[in-house]
C-alpha positions in Angstrom: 16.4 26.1 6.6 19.1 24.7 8.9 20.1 20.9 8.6 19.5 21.2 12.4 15.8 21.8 12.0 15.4 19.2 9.1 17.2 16.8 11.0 14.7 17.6 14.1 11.7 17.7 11.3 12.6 14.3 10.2 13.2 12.6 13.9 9.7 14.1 15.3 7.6 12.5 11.9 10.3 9.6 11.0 7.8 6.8 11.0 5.1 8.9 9.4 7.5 10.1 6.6 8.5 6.6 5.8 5.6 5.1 6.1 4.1 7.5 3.6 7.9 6.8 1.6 7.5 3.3 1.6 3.2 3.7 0.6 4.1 5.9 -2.4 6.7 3.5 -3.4 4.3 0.6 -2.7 1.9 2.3 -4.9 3.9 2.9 -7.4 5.2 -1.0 -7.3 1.3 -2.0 -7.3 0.3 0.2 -10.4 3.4 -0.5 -12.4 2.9 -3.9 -12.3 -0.9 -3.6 -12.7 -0.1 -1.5 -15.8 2.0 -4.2 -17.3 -0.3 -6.9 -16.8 -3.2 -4.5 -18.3 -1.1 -2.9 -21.2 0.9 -5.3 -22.6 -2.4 -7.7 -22.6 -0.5 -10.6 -20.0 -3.3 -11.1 -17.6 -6.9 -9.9 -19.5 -8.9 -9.6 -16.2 -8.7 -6.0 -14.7 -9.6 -7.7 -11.4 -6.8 -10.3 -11.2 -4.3 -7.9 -12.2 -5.6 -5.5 -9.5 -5.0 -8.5 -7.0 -1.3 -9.0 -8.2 -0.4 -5.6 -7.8 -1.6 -5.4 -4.5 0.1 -8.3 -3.7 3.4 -7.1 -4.8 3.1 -3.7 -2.7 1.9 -6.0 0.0 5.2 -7.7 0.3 7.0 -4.6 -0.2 5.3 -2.4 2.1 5.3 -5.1 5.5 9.1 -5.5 4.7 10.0 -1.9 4.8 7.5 -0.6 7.3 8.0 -3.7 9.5 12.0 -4.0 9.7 13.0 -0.5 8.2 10.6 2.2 9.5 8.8 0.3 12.9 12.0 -1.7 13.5 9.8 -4.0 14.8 11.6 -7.5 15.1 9.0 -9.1 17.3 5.5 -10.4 16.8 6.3 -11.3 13.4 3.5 -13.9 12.7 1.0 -11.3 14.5 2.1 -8.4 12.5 2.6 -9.9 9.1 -0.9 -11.8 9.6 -2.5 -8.3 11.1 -1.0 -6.7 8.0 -2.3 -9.0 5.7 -5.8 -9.1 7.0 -5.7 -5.3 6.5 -4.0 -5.6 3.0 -6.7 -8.3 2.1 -9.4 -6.4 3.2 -7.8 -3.4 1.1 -7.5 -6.0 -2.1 -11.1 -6.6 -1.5 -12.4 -2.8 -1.6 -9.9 -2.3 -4.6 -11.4 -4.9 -6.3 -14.9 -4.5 -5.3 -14.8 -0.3 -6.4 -12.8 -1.8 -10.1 -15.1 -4.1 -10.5 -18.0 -1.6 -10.2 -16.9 1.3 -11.7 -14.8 -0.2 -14.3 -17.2 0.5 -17.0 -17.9 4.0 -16.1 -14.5 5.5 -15.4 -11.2 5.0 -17.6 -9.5 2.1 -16.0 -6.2 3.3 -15.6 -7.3 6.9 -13.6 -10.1 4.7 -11.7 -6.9 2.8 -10.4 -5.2 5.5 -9.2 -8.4 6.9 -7.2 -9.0 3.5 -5.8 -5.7 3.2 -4.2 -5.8 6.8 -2.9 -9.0 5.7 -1.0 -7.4 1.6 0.0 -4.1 3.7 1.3 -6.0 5.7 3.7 -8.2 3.0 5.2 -4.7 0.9 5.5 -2.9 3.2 6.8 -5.5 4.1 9.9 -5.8 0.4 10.4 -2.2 -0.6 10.4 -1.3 2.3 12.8 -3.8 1.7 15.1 -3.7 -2.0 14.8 -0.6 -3.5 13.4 2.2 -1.9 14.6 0.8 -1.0 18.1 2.7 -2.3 20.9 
């Protein structure tokens, strides 16, 4: 492939393709940390560390979607309290599914399949919501 037609790839799905970028790295900051509170025994509530992890991809994820990917400089109060309504309502599923299924499903893998399914409801509700003009 051409750097031409990568380059014209990228520019067509930019937002998209950091957006997803900046989830997986979201994700990745959200289970890494609920990992650490979990494994290494520092918080012993499956829920709260749930909540702390999502709240650390929270901040990440409205930063970098918000100045990097949306450049969006305006708003800010609407956006970052539209975002967190979203995020809170995503903390709140999480949470809700952990809490339920904990005892059935091995924590760690239940994690990983709640987020898939929190990612995709935030992600249709902060592009149709949050970052509309």
């Amino acid at each position: 492939m051409s750097k031409s037609f990568i380059t014209s790839i990228f520019n067509k799905y930019r937002n998209l393709i950091l957006y997803v970028f900046f989830g997986v790295a979201a994700v990745l900051i959200d289970y890494g940390v609920f990992f650490v509170l979990e494994f290494f025994d520092i918080i012993p509530n499956p829920e709260i560390s749930s909540i702390i992890g999502n709240v650390c991809g929270f901040i990440f994820t409205f930063t970098t979607n918000t100045f990097i990917n949306f450049k969006k400089s305006n708003k800010i109060v609407r956006r970052f309290l539209s975002y967190a309504l979203v995020c809170i309502l995503g903390a709140g599923v999480s949470t809700l599914l952990i809490y339920l299924l904990k005892s059935y499903i091995n924590l760690y893998i239940l994690k990983i399949g709640v987020m898939g399914v929190v990612c995709i409801l935030q992600f249709i509700l902060n592009k149709f919501i949050t970052y509309r003009d």
